[in-house]
C-alpha positions in Angstrom: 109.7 202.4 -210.1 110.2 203.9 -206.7 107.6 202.9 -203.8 107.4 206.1 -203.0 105.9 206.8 -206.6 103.4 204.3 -205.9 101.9 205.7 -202.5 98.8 208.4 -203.1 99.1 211.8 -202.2 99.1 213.2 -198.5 99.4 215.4 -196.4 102.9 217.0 -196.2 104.7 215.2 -193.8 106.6 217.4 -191.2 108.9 216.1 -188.4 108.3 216.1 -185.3 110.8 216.3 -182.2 110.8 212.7 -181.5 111.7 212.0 -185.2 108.1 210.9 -186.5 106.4 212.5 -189.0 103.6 213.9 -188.5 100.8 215.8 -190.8 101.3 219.6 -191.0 98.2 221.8 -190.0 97.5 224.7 -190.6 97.6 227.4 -187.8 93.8 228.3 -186.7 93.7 231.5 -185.0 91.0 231.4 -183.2 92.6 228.2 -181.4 95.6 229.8 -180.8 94.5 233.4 -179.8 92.8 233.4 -176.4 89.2 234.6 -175.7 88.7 238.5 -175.4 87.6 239.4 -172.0 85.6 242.9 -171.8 87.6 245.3 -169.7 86.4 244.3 -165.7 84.9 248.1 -164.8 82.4 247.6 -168.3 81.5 243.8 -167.3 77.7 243.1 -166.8 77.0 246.9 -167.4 74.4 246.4 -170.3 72.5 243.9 -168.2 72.4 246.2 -165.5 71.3 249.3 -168.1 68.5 246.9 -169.3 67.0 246.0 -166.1 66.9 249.8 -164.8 63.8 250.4 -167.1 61.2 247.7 -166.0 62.4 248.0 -162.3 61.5 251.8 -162.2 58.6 251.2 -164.2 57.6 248.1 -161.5 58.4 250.7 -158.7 56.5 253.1 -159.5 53.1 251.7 -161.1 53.1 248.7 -158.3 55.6 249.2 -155.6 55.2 253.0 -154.9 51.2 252.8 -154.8 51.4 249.5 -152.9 53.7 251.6 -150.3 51.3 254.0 -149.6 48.4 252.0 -149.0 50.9 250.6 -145.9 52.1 254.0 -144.7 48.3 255.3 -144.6 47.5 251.8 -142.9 49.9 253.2 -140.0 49.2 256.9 -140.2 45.7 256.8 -138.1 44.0 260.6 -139.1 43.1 261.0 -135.4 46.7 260.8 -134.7 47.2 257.9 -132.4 49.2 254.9 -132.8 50.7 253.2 -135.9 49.1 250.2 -135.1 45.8 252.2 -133.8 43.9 251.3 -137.2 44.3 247.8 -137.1 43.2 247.3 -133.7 39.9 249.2 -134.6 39.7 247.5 -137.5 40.4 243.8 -136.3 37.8 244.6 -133.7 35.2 245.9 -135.7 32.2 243.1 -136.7 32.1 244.5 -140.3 35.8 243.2 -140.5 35.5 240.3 -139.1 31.9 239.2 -141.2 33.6 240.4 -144.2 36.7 238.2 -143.4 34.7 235.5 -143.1 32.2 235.9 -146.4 35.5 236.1 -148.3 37.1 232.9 -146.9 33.8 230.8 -147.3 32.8 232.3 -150.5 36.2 231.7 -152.3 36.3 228.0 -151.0 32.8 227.1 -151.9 33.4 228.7 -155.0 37.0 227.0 -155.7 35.3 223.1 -154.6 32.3 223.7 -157.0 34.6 225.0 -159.4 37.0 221.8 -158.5 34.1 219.6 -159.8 32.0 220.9 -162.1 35.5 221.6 -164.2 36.8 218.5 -163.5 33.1 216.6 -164.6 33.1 218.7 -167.6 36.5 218.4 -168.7 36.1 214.6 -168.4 33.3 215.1 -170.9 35.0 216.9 -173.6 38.1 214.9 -173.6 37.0 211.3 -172.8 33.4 211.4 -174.7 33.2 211.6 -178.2 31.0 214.1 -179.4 30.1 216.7 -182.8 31.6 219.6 -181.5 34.2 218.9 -178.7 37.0 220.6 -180.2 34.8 223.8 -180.6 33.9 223.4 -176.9 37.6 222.9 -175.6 38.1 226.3 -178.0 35.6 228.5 -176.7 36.8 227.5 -173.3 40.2 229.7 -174.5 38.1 232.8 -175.6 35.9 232.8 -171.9 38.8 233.1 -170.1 39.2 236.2 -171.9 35.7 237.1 -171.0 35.1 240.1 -167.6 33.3 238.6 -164.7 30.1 241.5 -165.2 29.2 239.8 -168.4 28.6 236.6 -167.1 26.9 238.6 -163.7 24.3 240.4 -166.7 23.8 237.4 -168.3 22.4 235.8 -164.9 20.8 238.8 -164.0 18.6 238.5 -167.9 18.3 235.0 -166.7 17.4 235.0 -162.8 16.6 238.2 -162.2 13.6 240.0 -160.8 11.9 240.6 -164.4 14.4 237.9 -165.7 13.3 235.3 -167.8 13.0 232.7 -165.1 10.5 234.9 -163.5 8.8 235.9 -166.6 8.2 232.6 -167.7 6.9 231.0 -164.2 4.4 234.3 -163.9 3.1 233.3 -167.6 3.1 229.9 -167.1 0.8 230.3 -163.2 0.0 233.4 -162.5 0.8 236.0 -160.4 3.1 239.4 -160.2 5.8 238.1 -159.3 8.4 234.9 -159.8 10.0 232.6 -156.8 13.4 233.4 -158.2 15.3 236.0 -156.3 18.1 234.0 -154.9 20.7 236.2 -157.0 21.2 239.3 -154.6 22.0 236.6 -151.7 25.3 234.6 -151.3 24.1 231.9 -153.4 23.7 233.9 -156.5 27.3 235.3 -156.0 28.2 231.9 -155.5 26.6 230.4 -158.3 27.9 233.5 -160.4 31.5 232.8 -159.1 31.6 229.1 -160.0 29.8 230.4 -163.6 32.5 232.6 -164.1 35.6 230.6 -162.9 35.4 226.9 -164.0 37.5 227.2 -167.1 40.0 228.2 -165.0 39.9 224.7 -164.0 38.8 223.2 -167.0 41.9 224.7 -169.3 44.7 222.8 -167.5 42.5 219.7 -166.7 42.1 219.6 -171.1 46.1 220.0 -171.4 46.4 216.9 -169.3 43.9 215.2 -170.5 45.5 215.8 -173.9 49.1 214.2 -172.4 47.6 210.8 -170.5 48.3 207.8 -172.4 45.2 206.1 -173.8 46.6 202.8 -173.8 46.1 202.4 -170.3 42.9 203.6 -170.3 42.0 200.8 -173.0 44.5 198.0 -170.4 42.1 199.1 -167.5 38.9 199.0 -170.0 40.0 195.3 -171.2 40.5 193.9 -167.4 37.2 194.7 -166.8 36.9 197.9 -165.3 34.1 200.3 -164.9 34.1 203.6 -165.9 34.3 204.8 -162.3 37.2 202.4 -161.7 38.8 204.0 -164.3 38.3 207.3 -163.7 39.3 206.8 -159.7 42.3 204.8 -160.3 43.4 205.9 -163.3 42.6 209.2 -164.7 42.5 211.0 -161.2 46.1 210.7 -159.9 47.2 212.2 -163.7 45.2 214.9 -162.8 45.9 216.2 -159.5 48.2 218.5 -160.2 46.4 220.0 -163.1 43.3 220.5 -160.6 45.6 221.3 -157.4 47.0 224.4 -159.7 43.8 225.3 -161.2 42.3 225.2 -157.7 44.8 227.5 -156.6 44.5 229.7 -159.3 40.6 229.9 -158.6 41.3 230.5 -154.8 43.3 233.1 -155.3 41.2 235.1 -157.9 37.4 234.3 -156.1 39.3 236.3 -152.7 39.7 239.1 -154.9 36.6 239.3 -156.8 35.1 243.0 -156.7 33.0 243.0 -160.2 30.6 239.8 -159.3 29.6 241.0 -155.5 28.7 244.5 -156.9 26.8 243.6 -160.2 25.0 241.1 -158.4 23.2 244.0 -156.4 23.4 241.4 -153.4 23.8 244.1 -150.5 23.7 241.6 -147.4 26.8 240.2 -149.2 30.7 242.1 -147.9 33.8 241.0 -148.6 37.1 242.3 -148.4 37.1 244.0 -151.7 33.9 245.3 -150.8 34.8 246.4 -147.6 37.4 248.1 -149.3 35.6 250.2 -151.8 32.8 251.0 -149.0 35.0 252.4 -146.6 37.3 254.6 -149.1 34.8 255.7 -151.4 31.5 255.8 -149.3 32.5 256.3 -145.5 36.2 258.2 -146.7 37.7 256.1 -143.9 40.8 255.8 -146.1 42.9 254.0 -142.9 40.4 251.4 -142.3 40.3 251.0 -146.0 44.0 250.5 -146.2 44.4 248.1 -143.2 41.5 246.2 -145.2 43.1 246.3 -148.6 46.7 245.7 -146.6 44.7 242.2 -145.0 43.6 241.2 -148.4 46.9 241.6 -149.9 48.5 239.5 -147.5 46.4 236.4 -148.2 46.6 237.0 -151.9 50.2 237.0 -151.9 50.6 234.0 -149.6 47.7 231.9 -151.5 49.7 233.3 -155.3 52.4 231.7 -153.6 50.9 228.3 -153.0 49.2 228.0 -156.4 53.3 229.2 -157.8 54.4 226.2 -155.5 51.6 223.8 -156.9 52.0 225.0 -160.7 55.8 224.2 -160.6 55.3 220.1 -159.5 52.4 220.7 -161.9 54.6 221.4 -164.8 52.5 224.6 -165.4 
């Protein structure tokens, strides 16, 4: 018999221009047929159709309001100069006291926020307790919480015929309770750093949640403390959860309007209230605007630190 007869079945064999044979394939058109191109005057026109709608939409909620608080910033009502407003305002004490309450509100509000947050979150993740993943939980549903509720629960609490009060004036005598501390800075303050330490607490628990225990339990074989630990250890991991979170908190404590007014605290102006005094009360809408233009400015350059910090964060 043959040898050819012998040899299992192929592929057919075709010849190749060098005199080989190779095996035959069949034609694949989507190999063969180049790519179709979209015609060059319809290229990227979808895209462009699809971005029109949020960009007016951004333009004309945001941008367009945003662009008149500016123009009526410069357009003084007595006339003057463009700039006329801001020097009257820049040079006015109110401004200036305001300025400052903001600056030294929001950054004692953002450092006890810094550690109460970071002492808590420790807590939660680190000691083992009934409960702690209903605690890291309800963390997620206060951020959800507005910044009154928390300002009427102190106000139940530390108020004039709060239960602070009510209780010391049962318990000793007299009409009325040494706790009144909430209509001055401090009980803004305390209501801020109330209000905003999940902030800080929420991406301290996500990092907390990514550290490798194993060298916690290296460092707690060698011998060292618990502060040890924590210092050399834990710390570095978290510094860019708490450099974003305190960011965050910065950011949102120069803006806070709902806290300073519920509070009732009326030896207490910031910006925001500044703001809403002057256009509402006074209907100084230029000095208004140059304030709200002021307080725009820092928010923007402070959103753009925490945007900074959140990226080598990983946030």
């Amino acid at each position: 018999m043959p040898e050819a007869a012998l040899r299992p079945a192929g592929p057919a064999q075709t010849a190749s221009p060098t005199g080989t044979r190779t095996p035959s394939e069949h034609p694949d058109p989507a190999r063969e047929a180049p790519p179709k191109t979209p015609p060059r005057g319809t290229r990227g026109l979808p895209r462009a159709l699809w971005a029109l709608p949020p960009v007016a939409v951004l333009g004309l909620v945001f941008l367009y309001p945003l662009a008149l608080v500016v123009r009526q910033s410069l357009t003084p009502d007595n006339g003057g100069g463009a700039f006329d407003a801001y020097s009257a305002v820049f040079a006015s004490h109110a401004f200036r006291e305001a300025l400052g309450t903001t600056v030294w509100l929001a950054l004692a509000a953002t450092a006890g926020c810094l550690l109460l947050g970071f002492t808590l979150a420790l807590i939660i993740a680190f000691v083992p307790f009934p409960g702690a993943k209903a605690v890291a939980k309800f963390i997620d549903v206060f951020l959800s919480f507005p910044s009154f509720l928390i300002t009427l629960a102190l106000l139940f609490i530390y108020g004039t015929v709060g239960m602070a009060n009510g209780l010391w004036t049962h318990a000793f005598g007299g009409s009325a309770g040494p706790f009144h501390f909430l209509t001055t800075p401090w009980g803004v303050l305390l209501a801020e750093i109330t209000y905003f330490t999940p902030f800080v607490m929420r991406p301290l628990l996500a990092a907390f949640s990514q550290l490798d225990t194993a060298q916690l339990e290296v460092a707690a074989g060698l011998g060292a403390r618990p502060a040890r630990i924590i210092r050399q250890v834990i710390l570095p991991e978290a510094l860019p959860a708490l450099a974003a979170g305190g960011s965050l908190v910065l950011v949102m404590c120069l803006n806070e309007f709902g806290i300073v007014l519920f509070t009732g605290a009326k030896g207490v102006t910031t910006l925001p209230m500044l703001v809403y005094g002057k256009a509402i009360l006074e209907s100084d809408y230029p000095a208004a605007c140059v304030a709200a233009v002021v307080n725009i400015a820092i928010s923007i350059g402070l959103f753009g630190l925490y945007r900074v910090v959140g990226k080598r964060a990983g946030a």
